[in-house]
N, C-alpha and C positions, 0 to 999 in steps of 0.2 A: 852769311848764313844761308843754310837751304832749306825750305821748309819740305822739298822731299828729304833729304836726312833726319830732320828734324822730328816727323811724321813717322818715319821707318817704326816699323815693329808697333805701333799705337792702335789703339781700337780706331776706323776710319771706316763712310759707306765703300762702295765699290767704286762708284763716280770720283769720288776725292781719293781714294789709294790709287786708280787709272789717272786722273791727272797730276798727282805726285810724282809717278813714272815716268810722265812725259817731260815733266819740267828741273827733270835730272840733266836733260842737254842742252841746253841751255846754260846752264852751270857749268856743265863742260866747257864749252864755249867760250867761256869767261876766263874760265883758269887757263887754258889752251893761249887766248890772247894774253893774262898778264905774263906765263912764259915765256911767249916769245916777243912780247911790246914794251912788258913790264906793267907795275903798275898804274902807270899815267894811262894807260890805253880803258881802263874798267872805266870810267866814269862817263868818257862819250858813249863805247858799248851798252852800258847798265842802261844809261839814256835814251838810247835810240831802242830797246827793246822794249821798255816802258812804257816808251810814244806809240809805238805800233802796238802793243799790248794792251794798254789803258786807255790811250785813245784813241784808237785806229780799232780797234777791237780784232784784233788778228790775231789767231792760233798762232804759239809758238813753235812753228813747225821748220822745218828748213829753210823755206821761201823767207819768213821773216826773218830767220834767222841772219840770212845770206844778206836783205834787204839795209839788218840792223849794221849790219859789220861795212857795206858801202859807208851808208851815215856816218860813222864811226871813223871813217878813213882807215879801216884794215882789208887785209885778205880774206878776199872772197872764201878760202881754203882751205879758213880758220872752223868752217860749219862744218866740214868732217868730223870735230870732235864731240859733239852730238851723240854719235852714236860709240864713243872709241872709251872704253873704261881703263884707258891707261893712264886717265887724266884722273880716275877716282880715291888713288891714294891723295893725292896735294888735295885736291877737294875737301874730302873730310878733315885734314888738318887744316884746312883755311875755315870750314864751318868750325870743328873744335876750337881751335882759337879765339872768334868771334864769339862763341857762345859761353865761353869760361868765367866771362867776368859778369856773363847774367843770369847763366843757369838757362834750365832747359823747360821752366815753365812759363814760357813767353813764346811769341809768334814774331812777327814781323812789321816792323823792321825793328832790327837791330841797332843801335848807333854809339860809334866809339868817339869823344870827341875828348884829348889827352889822354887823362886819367879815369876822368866819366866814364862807363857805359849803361844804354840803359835802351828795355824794350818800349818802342813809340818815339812820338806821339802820333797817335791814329786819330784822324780828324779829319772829317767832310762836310762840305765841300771841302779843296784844300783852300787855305786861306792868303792871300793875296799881299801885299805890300806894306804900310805900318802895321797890320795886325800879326802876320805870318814872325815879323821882325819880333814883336811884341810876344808872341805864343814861344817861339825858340828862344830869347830870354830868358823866358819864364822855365820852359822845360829845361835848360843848361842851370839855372841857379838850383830848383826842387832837385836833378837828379843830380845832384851836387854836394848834397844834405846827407853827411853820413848818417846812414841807418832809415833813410828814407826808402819806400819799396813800392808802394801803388797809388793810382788812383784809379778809378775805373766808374763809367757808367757804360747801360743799356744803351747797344747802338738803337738808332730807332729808321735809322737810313743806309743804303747799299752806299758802297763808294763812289764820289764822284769829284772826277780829275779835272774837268775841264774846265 
């Protein structure tokens, strides 16, 4: 899913519509590599732009772009598609896709696991070893439960990865 698609046409300030923008290529980037990698290639990529994003705290600019796709073990050549909206057809049928079975009043993440899909679980810190085991248990049985649809509270904390 993209949250700049996702976001397109939405009331947003000026700050979050301009970084929307920017993190359309990036997404390119993505679809660009499972083209021509397939999809075994998205999960190191996803990874290493995450690291350098969340915790490396690096603008998703070329540099890390270029940086993610080393880590990654792809072509450097792949961060042309960044800017290239040849890539924006397959984009939005891969966001449409992923957003079909949860609807378009959710954010991020998305996650399809079989039959399941469901938006979350947003949690911070992230949580670590038998708890995190214990939390994704718990989130795969709940969203599991036909006719189940939320739980929500007040975040009271920014995210925090590390």
């Amino acid at each position: 899913m993209s949250l700049a698609l996702l976001n397109a046409g939405r009331d947003q300030s000026a700050d979050h519509a301009e970084a929307m923008a920017k993190a359309i290529g990036p997404v390119r980037v993505c679809i660009a590599a499972e083209q021509a990698h397939g999809p075994e290639a998205l999960g190191p990529l996803y990874t290493a732009l995450g690291t350098h994003r969340h915790l490396g705290g690096e603008a998703l600019d070329t540099s890390t772009v270029t940086k993610a796709l080393i880590d990654a073990d792809l072509p450097t050549d792949l961060a042309a598609a960044m800017d290239d909206p040849a890539h924006d057809a397959a984009l939005r049928a891969s966001h449409d896709a992923g957003m079909k079975p949860v609807g378009l009043d959710v954010g991020t993440p998305v996650i399809h696991v079989g039959d399941i899909a469901f938006f979350g679980p947003v949690v911070t810190p992230t949580p670590r070893g038998e708890l995190a085991g214990r939390l994704w248990d718990g989130v795969i049985m709940v969203a599991g439960v036909p006719g189940f649809y939320e739980i929500k509270r007040t975040r009271e904390a920014r995210p925090a990865f590390a």
